[in-house]
C-alpha positions in Angstrom: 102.6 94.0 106.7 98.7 94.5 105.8 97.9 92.0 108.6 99.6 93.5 111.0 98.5 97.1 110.0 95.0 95.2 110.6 96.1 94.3 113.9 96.8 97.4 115.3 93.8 99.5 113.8 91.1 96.4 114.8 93.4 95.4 117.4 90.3 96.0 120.7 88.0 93.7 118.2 90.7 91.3 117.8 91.4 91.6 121.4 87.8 91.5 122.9 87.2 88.2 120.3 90.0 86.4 121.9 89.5 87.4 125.4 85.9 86.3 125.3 87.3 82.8 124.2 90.0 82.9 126.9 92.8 83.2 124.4 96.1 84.5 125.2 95.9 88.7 124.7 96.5 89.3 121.0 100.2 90.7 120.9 101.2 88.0 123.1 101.0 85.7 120.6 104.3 85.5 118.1 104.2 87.5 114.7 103.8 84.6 112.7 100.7 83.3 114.4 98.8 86.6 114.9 99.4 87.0 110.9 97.1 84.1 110.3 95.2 84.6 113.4 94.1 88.1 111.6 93.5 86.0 108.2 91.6 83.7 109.6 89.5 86.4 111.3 89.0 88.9 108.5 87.8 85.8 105.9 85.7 83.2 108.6 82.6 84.6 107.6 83.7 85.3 103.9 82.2 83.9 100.3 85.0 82.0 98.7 84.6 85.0 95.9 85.7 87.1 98.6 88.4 85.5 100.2 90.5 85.1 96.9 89.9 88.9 97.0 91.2 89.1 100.1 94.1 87.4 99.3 94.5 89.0 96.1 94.9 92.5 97.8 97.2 91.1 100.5 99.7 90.1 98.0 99.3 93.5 95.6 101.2 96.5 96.2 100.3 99.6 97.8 98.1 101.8 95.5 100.5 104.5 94.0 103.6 102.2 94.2 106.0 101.7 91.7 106.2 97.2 91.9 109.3 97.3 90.8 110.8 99.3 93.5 109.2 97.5 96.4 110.8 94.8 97.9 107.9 91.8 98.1 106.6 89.0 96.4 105.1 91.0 93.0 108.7 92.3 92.6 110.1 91.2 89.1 113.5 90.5 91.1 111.7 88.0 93.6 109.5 86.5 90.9 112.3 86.1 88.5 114.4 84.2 91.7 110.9 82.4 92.8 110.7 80.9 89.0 114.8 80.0 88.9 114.1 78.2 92.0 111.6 76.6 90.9 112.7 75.1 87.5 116.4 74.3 89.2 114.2 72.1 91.7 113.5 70.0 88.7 116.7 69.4 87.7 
């Protein structure tokens, strides 16, 4: 969700970088590839330092949310299922 909140407020940056490269206009593209369109974009120039920050904060709740009410990857219900999935892949 982050990424494409990024889209929409950078979205005549985004836009103007892709037409001057004769890309496709921005929301053209499908969700999946304008998410890592606006990844790429937001980390190409980055330190590496930075761009585990940057991933970091895509992955951490909003800032006054309660985790364990949002439905996401930091939620102790998805973790829980993401580890049960994991160790029954091992047999």
């Amino acid at each position: 969700m982050k990424l494409l909140v990024t889209a929409v407020e950078n979205r005549h940056l985004l836009d103007g970088f892709l037409a001057a490269r004769g890309a496709p206009p921005l929301f053209s593209m499908p969700v999946g590839r304008l998410c890592n369109f606006v990844r790429w974009f937001c980390v190409r120039e980055a330190s590496e330092e930075d761009r585990r920050k940057f991933e970091a904060d895509l992955f951490r709740p909003p800032p006054g949310s309660d985790p364990s009410t949002w439905a996401g990857p930091w939620a102790p219900e998805a973790e829980t299922a993401a580890l049960a999935s994991l160790a029954s892949s091992f047999g």
